[in-house]
KEMARTOR-852505 format. One record per atom (N, C-alpha, C): atom name; x, y, z; residue in one letter. Coordinates in nm, 2 decimals. Each point is the difference from the previous one (the first is absolute). Example, Ala and Ser with C-alpha at 12.3 -4.5 7.8 and 13.67 -1.06 7.14 Angstrom:
<atoms>
+------+--------+--------+--------+------+
: atom :      X :      Y :      Z : rest :
+------+--------+--------+--------+------+
:    N :   1.32 :  -0.57 :   0.78 :    A :
:   CA :  -0.09 :   0.12 :   0.00 :    A :
:    C :   0.09 :   0.12 :   0.00 :    A :
:    N :  -0.04 :   0.11 :  -0.07 :    S :
:   CA :   0.09 :   0.11 :   0.00 :    S :
:    C :  -0.08 :   0.11 :   0.08 :    S :
+------+--------+--------+--------+------+
</atoms>
This chain:
<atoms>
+------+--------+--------+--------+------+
: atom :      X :      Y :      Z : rest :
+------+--------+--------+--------+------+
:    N :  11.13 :  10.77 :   8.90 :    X :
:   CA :  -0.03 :  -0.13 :   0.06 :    X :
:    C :  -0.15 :  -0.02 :  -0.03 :    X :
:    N :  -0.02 :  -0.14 :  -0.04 :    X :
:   CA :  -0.16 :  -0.04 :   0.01 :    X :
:    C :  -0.07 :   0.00 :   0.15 :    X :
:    N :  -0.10 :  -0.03 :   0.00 :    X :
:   CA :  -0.08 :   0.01 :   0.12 :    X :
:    C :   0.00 :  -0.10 :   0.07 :    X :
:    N :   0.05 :  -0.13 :  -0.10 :    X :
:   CA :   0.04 :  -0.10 :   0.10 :    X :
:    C :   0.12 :  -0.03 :   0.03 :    X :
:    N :   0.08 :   0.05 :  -0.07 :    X :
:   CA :   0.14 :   0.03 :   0.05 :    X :
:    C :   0.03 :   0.08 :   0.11 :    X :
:    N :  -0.12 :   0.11 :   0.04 :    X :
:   CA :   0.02 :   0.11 :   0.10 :    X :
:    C :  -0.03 :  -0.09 :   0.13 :    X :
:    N :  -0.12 :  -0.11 :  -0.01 :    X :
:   CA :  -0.05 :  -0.07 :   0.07 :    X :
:    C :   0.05 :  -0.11 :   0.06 :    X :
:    N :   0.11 :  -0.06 :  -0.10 :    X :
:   CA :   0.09 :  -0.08 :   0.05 :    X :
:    C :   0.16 :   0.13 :   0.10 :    X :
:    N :   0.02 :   0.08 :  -0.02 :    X :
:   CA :   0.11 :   0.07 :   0.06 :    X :
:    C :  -0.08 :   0.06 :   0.13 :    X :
:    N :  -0.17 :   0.03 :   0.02 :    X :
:   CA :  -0.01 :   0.02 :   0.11 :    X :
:    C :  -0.02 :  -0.09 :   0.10 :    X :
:    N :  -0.03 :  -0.13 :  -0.09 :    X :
:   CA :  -0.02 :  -0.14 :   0.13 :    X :
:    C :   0.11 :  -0.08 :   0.03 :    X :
:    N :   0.10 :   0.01 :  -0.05 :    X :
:   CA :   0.15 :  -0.03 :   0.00 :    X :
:    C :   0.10 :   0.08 :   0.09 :    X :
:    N :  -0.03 :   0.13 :  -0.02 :    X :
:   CA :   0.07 :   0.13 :   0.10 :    X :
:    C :  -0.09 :   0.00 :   0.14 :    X :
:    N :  -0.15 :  -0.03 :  -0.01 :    X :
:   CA :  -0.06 :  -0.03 :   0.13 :    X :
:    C :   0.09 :  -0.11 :   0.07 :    X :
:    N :  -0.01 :  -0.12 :  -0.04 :    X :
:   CA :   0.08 :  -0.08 :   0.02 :    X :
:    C :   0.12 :   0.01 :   0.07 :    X :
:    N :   0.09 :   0.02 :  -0.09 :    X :
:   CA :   0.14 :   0.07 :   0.09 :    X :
:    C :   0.02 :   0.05 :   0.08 :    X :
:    N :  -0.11 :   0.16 :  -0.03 :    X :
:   CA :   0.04 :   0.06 :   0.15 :    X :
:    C :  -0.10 :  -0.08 :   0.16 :    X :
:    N :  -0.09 :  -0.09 :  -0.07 :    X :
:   CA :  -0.05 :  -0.08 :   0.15 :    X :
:    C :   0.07 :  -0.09 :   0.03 :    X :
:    N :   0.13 :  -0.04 :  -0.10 :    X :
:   CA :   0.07 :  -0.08 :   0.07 :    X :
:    C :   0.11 :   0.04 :   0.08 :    X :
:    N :  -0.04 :   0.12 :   0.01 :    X :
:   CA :   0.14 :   0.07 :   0.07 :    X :
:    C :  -0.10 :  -0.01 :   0.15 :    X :
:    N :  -0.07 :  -0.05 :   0.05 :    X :
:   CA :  -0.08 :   0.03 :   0.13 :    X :
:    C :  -0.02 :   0.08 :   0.08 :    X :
:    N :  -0.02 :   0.14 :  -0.06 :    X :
:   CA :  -0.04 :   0.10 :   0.07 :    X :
:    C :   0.09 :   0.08 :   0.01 :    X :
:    N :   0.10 :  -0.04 :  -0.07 :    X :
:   CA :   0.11 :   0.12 :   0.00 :    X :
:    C :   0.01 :   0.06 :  -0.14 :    X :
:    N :   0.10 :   0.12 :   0.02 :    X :
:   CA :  -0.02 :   0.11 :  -0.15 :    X :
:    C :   0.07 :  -0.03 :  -0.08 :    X :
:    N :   0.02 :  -0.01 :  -0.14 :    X :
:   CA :   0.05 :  -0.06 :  -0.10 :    X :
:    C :   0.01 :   0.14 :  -0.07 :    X :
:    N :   0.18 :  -0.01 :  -0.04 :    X :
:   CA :  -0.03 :   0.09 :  -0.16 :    X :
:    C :  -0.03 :  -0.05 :  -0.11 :    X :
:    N :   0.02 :   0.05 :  -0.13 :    X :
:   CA :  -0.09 :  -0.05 :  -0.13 :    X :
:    C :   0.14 :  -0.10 :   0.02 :    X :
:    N :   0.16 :   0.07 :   0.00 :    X :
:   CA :   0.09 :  -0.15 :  -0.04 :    X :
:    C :  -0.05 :  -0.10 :   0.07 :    X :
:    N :  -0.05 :   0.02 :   0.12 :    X :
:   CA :  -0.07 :  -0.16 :   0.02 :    X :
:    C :  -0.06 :  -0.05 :  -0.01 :    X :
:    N :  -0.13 :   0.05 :  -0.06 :    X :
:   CA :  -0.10 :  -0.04 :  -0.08 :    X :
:    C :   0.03 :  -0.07 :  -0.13 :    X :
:    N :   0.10 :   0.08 :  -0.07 :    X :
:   CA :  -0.02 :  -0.07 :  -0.17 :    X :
:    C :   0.07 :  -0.13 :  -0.02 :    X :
:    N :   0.04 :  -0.10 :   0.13 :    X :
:   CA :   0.04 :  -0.15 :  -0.03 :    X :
:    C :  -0.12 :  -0.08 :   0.06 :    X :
:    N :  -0.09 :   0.08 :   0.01 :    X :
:   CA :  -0.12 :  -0.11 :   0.03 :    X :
:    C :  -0.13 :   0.06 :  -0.15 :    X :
:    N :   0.06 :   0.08 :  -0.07 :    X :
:   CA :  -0.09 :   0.00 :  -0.13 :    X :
:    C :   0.08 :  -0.15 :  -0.13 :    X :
:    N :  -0.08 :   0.00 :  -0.06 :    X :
:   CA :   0.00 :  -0.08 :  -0.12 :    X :
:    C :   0.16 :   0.08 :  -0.07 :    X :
:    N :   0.09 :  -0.07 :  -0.10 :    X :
:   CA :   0.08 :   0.08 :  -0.08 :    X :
:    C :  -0.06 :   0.10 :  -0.06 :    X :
:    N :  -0.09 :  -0.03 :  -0.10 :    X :
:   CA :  -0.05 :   0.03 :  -0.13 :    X :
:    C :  -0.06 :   0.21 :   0.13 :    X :
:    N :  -0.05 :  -0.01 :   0.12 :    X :
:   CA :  -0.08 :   0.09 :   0.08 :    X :
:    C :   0.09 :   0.07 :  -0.01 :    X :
:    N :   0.16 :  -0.05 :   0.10 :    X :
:   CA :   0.09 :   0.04 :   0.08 :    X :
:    C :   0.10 :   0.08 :  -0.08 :    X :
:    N :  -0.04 :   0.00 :  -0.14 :    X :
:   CA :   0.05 :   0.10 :  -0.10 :    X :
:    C :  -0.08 :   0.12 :  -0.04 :    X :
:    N :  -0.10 :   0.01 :   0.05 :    X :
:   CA :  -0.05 :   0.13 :  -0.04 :    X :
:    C :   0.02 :   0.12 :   0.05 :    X :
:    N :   0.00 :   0.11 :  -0.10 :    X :
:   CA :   0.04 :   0.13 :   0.08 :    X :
:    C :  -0.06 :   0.03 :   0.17 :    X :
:    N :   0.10 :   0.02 :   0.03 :    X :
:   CA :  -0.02 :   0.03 :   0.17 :    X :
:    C :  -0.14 :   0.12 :   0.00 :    X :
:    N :  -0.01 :   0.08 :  -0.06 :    X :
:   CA :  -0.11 :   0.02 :  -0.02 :    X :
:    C :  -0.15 :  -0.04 :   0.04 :    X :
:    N :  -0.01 :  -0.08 :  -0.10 :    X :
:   CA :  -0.07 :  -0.15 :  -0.05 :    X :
:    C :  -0.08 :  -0.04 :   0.18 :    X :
:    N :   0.19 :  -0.06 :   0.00 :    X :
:   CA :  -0.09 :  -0.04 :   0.14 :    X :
:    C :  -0.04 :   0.06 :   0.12 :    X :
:    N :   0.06 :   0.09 :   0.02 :    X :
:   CA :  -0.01 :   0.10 :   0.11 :    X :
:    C :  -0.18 :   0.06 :  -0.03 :    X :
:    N :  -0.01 :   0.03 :  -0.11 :    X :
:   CA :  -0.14 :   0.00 :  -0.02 :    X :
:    C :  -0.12 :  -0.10 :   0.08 :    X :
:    N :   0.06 :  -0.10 :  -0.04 :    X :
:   CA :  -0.10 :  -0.15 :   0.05 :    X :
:    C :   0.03 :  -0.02 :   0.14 :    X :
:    N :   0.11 :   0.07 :   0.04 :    X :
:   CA :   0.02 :  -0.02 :   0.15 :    X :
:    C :  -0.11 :   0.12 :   0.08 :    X :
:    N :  -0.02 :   0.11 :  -0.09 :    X :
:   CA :  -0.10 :   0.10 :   0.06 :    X :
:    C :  -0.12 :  -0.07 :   0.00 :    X :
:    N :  -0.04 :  -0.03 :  -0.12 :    X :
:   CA :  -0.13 :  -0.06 :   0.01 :    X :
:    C :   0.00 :  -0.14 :   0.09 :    X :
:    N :   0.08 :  -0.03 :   0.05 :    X :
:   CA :  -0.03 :  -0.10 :   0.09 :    X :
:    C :  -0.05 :   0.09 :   0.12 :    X :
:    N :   0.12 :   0.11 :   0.00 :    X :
:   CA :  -0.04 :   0.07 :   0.17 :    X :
:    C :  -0.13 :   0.06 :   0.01 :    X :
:    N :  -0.08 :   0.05 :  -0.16 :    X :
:   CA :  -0.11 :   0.12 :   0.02 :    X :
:    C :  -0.09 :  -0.15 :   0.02 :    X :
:    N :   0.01 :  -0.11 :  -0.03 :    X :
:   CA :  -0.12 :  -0.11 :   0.06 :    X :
:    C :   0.06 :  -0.04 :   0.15 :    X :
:    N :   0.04 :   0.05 :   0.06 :    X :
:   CA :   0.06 :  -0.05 :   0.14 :    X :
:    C :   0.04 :  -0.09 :  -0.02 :    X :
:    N :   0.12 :  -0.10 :  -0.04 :    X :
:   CA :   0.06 :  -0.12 :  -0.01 :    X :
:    C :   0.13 :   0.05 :   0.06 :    X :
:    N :   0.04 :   0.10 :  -0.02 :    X :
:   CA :   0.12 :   0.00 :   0.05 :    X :
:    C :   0.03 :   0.16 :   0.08 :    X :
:    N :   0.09 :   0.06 :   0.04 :    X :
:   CA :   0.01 :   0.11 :   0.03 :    X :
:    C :   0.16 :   0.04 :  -0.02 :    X :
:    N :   0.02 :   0.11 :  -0.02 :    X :
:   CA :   0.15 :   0.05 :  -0.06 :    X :
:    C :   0.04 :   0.08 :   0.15 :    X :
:    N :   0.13 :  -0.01 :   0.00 :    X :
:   CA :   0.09 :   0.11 :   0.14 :    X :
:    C :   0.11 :   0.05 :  -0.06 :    X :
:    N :   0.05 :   0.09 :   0.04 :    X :
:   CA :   0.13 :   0.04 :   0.00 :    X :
:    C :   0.09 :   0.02 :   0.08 :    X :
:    N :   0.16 :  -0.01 :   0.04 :    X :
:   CA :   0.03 :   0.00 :   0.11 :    X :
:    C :  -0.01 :   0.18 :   0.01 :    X :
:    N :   0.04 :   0.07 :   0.15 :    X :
:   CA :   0.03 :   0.10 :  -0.03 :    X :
:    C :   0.12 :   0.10 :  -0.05 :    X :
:    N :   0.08 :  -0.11 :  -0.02 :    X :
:   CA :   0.14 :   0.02 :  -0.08 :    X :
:    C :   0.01 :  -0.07 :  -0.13 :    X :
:    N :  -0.04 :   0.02 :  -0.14 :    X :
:   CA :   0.03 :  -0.06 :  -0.10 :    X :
:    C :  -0.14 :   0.07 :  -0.05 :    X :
:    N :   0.03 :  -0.12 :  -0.14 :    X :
:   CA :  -0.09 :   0.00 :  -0.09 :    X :
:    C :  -0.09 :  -0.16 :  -0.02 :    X :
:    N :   0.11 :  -0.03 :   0.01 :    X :
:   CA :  -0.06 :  -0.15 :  -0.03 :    X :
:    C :  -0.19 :  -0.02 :   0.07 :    X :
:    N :  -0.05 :  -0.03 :  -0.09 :    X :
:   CA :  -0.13 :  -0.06 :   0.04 :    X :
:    C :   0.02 :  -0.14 :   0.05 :    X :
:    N :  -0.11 :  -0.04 :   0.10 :    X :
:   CA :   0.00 :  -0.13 :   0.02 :    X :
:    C :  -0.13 :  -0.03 :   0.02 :    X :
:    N :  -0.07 :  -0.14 :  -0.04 :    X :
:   CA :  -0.14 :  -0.05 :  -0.03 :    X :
:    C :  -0.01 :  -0.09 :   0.13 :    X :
:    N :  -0.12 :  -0.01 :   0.07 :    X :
:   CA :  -0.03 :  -0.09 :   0.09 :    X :
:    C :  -0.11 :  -0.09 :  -0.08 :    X :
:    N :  -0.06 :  -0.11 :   0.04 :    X :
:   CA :  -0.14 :  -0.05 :   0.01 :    X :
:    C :  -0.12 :   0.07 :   0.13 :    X :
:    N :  -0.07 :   0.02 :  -0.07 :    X :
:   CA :  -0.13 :   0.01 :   0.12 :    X :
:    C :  -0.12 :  -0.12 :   0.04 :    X :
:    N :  -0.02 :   0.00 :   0.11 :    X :
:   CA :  -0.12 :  -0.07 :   0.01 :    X :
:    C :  -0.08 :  -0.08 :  -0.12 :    X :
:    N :  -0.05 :   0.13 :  -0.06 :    X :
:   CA :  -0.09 :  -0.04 :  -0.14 :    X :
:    C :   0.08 :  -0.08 :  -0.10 :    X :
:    N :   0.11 :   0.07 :  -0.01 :    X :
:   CA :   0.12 :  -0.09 :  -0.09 :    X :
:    C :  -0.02 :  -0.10 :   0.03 :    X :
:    N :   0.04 :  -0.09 :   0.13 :    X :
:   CA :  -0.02 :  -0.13 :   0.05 :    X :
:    C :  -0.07 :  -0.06 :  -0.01 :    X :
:    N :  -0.13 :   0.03 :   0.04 :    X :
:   CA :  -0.10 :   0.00 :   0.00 :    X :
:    C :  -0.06 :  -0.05 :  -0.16 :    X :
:    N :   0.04 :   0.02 :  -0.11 :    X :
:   CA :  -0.05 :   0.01 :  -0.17 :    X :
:    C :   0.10 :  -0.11 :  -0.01 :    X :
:    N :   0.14 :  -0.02 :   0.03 :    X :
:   CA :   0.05 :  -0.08 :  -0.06 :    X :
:    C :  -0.01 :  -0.17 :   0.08 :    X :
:    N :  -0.05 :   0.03 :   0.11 :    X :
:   CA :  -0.06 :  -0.10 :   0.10 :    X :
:    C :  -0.11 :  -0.07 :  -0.07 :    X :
:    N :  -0.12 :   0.09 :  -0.03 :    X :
:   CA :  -0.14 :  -0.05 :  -0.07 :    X :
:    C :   0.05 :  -0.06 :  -0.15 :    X :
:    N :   0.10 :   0.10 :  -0.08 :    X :
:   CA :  -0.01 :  -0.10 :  -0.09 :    X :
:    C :   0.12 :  -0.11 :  -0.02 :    X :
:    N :   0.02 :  -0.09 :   0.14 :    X :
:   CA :   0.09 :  -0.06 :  -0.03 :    X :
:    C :   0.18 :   0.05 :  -0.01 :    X :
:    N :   0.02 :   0.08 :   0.01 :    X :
:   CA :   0.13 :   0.03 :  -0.02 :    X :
:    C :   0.08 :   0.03 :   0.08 :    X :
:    N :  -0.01 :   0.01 :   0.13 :    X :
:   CA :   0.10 :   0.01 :   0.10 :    X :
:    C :   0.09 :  -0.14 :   0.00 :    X :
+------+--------+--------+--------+------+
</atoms>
């Protein structure tokens, strides 16, 4: 991916999962609030961009204690960034 393609899938995926309001989202719920062209990329790909959202504090990951499944919240700062620039 380019760098503004990474940049469009982390402010897009920010997006989604702050539209879930504070609750946990897995990636299937995330990738219908990416672009098509995003929402095709190796899961990989995005799971990457979803770290780097967490290691800037935007979001935070849980697990239940039965499974595997990850699930993404918004944080504060998440809200917070997409508030300042417009995007909530």
């Amino acid at each position: 991916m380019t760098a503004e393609q990474k940049e469009n899938l982390r402010l897009q995926a920010l997006k989604a999962i702050g539209a879930a309001k504070g609750y946990a989202v897995t990636l299937s719920q995330i990738l219908p609030g990416l672009a098509h062209p995003l929402r095709t990329q190796p899961t990989e790909d995005i799971e990457a961009e979803l770290l780097y959202l967490k290691d800037k504090g935007f979001v935070e990951s849980e697990k239940k204690e039965i499974g595997t499944v990850k699930r993404w919240r918004i944080t504060a700062a998440g809200r917070d960034y997409l508030a300042e620039e417009g995007m909530e």
